[in-house]
N, C-alpha and C positions, 0 to 999 in steps of 0.2 A: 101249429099244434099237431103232436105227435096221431094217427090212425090208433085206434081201438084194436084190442088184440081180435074182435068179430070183424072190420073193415077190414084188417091185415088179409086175416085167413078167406075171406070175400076177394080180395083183390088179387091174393094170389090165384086164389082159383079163376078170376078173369082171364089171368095172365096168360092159364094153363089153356083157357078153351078157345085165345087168339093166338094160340101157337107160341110165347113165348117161354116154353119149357124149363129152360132156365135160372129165371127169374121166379117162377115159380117155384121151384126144389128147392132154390136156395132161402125162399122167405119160408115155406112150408118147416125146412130145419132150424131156421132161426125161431120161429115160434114154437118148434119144438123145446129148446132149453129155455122158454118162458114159462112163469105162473100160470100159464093159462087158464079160467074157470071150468070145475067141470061140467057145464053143459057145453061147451065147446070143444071135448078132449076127442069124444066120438068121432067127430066133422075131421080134428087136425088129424087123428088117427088113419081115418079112410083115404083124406089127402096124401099123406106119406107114402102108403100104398100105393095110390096112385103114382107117384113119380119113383116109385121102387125104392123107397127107403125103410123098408123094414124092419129094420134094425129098433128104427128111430119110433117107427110105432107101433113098435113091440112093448118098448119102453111107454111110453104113454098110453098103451092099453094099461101095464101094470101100474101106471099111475091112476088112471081113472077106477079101478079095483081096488087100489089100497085107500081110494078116497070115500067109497062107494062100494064097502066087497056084496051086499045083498044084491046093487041095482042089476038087471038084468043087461042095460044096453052098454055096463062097463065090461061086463065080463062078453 
């Protein structure tokens, strides 16, 4: 049975803090082009960052904004 998109983004972040770098970039992008829900869009956003993909959660900041323009923690 396939990992939860919260197990995914947990696992990758394992990845990231036993030095497997990446394995971790590359799951943190792929659940980038997911539905992901937004109470998770924050965590995948800050992740990306982390492995310097900004681009990628530039993009999912304005997603969690266009889903959410009032909440504070989207913007």
């Amino acid at each position: 049975r396939p990992l939860s998109i919260a197990r995914r983004l947990a696992y990758a972040d394992c990845c990231w803090f036993v030095g497997d770098k990446a394995i971790s970039q590359t799951a943190f992008c792929h659940l980038a082009k997911e539905d992901v829900p937004f109470p998770l869009l924050s965590t995948l956003a800050m992740e990306l960052g982390r492995v310097q993909e900004y681009e990628r959660a530039l993009r999912v900041c304005k997603r969690a904004m266009a889903l959410a323009p009032d909440c504070p923690e989207a913007k």
